[in-house]
C-alpha positions in Angstrom: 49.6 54.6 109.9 53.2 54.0 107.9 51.6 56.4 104.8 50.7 59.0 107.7 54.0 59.0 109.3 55.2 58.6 105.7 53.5 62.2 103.9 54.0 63.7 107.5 58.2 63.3 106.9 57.7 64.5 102.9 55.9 67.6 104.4 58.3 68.6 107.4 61.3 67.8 104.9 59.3 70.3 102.3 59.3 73.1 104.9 63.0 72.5 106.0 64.1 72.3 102.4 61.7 76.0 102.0 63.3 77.6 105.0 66.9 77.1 104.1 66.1 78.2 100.9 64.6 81.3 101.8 67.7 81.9 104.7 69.9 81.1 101.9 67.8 83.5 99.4 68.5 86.4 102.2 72.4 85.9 102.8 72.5 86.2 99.1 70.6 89.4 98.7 72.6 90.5 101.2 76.0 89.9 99.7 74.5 91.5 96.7 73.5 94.7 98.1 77.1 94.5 100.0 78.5 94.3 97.2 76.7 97.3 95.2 77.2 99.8 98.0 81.1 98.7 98.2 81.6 99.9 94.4 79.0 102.8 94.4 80.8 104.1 97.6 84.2 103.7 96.5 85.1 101.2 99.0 86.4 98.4 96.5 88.3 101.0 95.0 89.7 102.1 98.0 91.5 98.6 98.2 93.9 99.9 95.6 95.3 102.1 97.8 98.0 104.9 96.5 100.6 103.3 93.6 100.1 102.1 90.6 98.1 99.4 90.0 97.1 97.2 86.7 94.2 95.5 86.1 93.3 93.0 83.1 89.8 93.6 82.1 90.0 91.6 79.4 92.9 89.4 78.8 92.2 87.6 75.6 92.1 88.1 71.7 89.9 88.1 68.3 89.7 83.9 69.2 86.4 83.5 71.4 87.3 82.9 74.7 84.9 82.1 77.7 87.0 82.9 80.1 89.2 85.7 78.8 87.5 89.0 77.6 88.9 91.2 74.7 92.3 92.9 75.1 91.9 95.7 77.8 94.0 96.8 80.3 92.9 99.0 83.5 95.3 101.5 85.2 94.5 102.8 88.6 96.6 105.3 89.9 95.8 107.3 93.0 92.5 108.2 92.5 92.7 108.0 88.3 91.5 105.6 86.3 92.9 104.9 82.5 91.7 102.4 80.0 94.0 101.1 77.4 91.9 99.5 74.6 88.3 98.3 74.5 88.2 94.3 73.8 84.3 93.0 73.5 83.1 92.3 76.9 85.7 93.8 79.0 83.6 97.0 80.3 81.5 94.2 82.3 85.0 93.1 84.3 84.9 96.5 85.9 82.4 96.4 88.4 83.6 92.9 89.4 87.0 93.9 89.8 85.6 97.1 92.1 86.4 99.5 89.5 83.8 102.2 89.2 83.5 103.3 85.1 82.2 106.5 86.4 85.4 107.3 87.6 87.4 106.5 84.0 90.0 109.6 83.1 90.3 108.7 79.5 90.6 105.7 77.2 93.4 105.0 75.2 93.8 102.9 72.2 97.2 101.0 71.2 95.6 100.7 67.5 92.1 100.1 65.6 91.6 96.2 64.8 88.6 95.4 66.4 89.5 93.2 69.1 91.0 96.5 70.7 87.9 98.3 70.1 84.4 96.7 69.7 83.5 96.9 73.6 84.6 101.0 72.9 80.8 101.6 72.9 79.8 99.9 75.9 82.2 101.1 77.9 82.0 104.9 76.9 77.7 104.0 77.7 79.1 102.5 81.7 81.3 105.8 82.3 78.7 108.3 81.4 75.5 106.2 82.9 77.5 105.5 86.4 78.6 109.4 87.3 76.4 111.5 85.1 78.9 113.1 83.5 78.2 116.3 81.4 81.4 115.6 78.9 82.2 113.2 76.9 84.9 110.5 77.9 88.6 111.6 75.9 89.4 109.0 73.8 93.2 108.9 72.9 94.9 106.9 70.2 97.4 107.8 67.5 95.9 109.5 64.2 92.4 107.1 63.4 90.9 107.4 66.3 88.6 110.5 65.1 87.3 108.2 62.5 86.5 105.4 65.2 85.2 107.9 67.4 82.8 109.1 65.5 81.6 106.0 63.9 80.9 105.0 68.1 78.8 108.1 68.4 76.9 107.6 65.1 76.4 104.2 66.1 74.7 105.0 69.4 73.4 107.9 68.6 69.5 107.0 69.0 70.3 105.2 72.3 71.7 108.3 73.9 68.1 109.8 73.0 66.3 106.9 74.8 68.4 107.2 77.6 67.8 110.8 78.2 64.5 110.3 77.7 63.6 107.8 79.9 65.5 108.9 82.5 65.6 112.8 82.2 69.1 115.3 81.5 69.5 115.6 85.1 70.2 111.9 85.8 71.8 111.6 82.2 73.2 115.0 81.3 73.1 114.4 77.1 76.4 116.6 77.1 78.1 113.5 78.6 77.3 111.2 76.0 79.7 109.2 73.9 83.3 110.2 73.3 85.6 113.2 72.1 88.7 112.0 70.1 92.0 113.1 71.2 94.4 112.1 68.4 98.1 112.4 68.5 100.9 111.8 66.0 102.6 108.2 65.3 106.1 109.0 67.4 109.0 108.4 65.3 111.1 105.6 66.6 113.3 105.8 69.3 111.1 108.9 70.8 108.1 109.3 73.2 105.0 111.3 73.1 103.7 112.2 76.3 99.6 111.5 76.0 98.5 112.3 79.7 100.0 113.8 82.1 97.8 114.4 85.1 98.6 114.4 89.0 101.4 112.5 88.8 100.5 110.0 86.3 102.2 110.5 83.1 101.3 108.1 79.9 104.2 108.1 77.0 103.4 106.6 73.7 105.9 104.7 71.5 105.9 103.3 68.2 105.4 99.2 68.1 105.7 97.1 64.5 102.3 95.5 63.7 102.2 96.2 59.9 100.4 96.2 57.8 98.9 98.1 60.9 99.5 101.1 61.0 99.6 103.0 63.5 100.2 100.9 66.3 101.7 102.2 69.4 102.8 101.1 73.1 102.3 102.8 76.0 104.8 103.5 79.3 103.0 104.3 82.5 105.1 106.2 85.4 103.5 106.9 88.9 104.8 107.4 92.8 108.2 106.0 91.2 106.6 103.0 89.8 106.3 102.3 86.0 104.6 99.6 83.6 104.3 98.8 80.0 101.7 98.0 77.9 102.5 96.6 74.4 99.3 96.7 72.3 100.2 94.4 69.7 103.4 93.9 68.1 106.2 91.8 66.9 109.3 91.5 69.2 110.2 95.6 69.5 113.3 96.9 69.9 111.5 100.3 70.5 109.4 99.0 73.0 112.2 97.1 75.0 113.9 100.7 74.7 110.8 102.2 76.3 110.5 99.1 79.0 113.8 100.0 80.2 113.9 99.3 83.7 110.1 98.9 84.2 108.5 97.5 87.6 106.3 95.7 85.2 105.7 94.6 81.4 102.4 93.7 80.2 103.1 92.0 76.0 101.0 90.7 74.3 101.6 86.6 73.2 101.4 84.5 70.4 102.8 80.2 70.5 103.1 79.1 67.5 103.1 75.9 68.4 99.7 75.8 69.7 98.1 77.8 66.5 99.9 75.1 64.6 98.0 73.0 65.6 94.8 75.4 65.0 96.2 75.6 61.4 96.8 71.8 61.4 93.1 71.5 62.3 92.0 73.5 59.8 93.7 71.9 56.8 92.0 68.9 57.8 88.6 70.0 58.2 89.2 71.8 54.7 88.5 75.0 56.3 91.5 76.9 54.1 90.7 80.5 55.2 91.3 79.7 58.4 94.5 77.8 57.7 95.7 80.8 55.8 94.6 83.1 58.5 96.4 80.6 61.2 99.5 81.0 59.3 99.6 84.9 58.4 98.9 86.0 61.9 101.9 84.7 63.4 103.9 87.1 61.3 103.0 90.0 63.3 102.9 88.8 66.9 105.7 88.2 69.3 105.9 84.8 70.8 106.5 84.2 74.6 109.9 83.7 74.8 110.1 86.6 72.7 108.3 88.5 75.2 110.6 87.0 77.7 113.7 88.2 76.0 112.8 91.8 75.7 111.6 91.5 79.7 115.4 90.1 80.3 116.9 93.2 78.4 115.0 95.6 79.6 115.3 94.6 83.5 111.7 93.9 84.2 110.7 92.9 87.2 107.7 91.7 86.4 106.2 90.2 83.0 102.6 89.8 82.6 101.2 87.8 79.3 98.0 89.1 78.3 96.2 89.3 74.6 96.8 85.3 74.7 96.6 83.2 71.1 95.5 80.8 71.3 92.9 80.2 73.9 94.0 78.8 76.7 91.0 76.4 78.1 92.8 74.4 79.8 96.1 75.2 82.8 97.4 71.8 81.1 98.3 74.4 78.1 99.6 77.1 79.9 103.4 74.9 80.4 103.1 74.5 76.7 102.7 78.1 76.0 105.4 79.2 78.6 108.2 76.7 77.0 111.2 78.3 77.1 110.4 81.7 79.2 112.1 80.4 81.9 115.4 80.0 80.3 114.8 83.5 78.3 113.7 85.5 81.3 114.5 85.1 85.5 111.7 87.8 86.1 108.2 86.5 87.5 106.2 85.3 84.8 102.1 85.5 85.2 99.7 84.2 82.8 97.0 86.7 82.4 93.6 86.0 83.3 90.7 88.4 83.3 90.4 90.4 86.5 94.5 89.2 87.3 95.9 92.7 89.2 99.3 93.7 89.6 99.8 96.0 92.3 102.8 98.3 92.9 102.7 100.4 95.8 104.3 103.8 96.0 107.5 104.4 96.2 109.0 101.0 96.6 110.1 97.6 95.0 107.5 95.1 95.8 105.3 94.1 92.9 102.1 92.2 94.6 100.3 89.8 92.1 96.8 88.8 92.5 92.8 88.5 91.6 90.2 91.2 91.8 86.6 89.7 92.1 
């Protein structure tokens, strides 16, 4: 009787345990397919609303970093959309963040070390597959950027055969594949060159000291009265802070010193001297955060936002460790950047809003 009652409780347990499952299967599918027809009808992107708004697809830097993609930096602005460099695995932020790569103006790159470009590909593959665009996406960077370009479009160049193939030219036009290089010259210091200048949006790019890299340049977003700066990579600028001047919002790059020393440390230790060597040479052409801080401070900031972070940062215990000494340096708001971490300043006014996409 007990082993009856017994495989009779296993078996209505089994069936409770199938049913919730399968309700919990449909809430999911559901969420998903919310989800989907929130981006493909613009209704996450909606959620921007007019203003400028910045978007960290990728947050991190050449050291691997699960929860940081490679440095990229989204700007929406009304209904445009600008990429500023290509880190690996930031295209695949977009979607989450409700930003539709369909939609993308043009990308722009600060300067060609791969951390800034080897997600270029993918991302140029997202913008034509999602819209069906007959054009290539522009591609803007300083003098270079023909060369790495073209080496994207090589590169893929039997992919965007499959993919018209399997799908047909209507769904992928072939005319819309890859990208088309828009170069400009290195700006001498102390002046601007104005990129893109489109509805209101207007990008001006500055020259920023990362040599031996060269060229390397900044860029100044203005929109609706609102403005932002995005560094690329660069020691502490006095160009740049000229261009921050009085910016809603600056987005700089970061480098402690004190926590690759202790990468280099490691190194040494393990016997791994390339590393060491490299641990040591690349603070030479960063700026560290208080450094950051400073030029936030004398440029009148109102808002500075760490991105491109070396070292990883796995832990929030680190973050104090990296911030030591901003707060004495700079009476701004400080954010650590994260991937999908949104600034958003709406038009025409003061407020700078901070939060998470996703």
């Amino acid at each position: 009787m007990w082993k009856k009652i017994g495989i009779g409780l296993i078996a209505l347990i089994t069936i409770a345990v199938l049913l919730n499952r399968t309700v919990g299967d449909r809430l999911m599918l559901k969420m998903m397919q919310k989800q989907v027809v929130a981006n493909l009808s613009g209704a996450s992107f909606a959620e921007f609303g007019d203003g400028l708004n910045i978007v960290l697809c990728g947050a991190g830097s050449p050291f691997p970093d699960v929860k940081r993609a490679g440095p990229c930096v989204a700007v929406i602005a009304g209904q445009q959309i600008l990429i500023i460099d290509a880190g690996s695995g930031s295209a695949r932020n977009l979607a989450p963040s409700g930003i539709p790569a369909g939609k993308i103006a043009a990308v722009l790159l600060t300067h060609y070390h791969s951390d800034h470009i080897d997600g270029l590909g993918e991302l140029l593959l997202q913008r034509w597959g999602n819209a069906a665009h007959t054009t290539p996406t522009p591609v803007i960077g300083p003098t270079g950027v023909e060369q790495v370009v073209a080496g994207f479009n090589l590169a893929y160049t039997q992919d965007f055969s499959y993919r018209v193939a399997h799908h047909g030219p209507k769904i992928i036009p072939p005319g819309g594949a890859g990208g088309v290089a828009q170069p400009f010259d290195l700006p001498a210091p102390g002046v601007g060159s104005v990129v893109y200048d489109v509805e209101g949006l207007k990008v001006t790019a500055f020259a920023v000291d990362h040599r031996p890299i060269v060229p390397a340049v900044g860029y100044r977003i203005d929109y609706q009265g609102r403005s932002a700066v995005i560094s690329g990579d660069t020691v502490k600028s006095t160009n740049l802070a000229q261009f921050a001047k009085g910016v809603d919002l600056l987005v700089h790059e970061a480098l402690s010193p004190e926590l690759v020393g202790l990468i280099a440390g490691g190194a040494k230790q393990a016997g791994a001297a390339n590393i060491e060597q490299i641990s040591h040479d690349i603070i030479n052409y960063h700026t560290t955060p208080v450094e950051a801080a400073e030029i936030a401070q004398a440029a009148g900031a109102r808002h500075l936002l760490f991105y491109h972070l070396v070292p990883v940062l796995p832990l929030k215990r680190l973050e104090p460790i990296f911030l030591r000494g901003v707060s004495k340096a700079y009476d701004g708001e400080v954010t650590v950047g994260q991937d999908q971490s949104w600034i958003s300043m709406p038009a025409n006014s003061r407020e700078v809003k901070v939060g998470r996409r996703g």
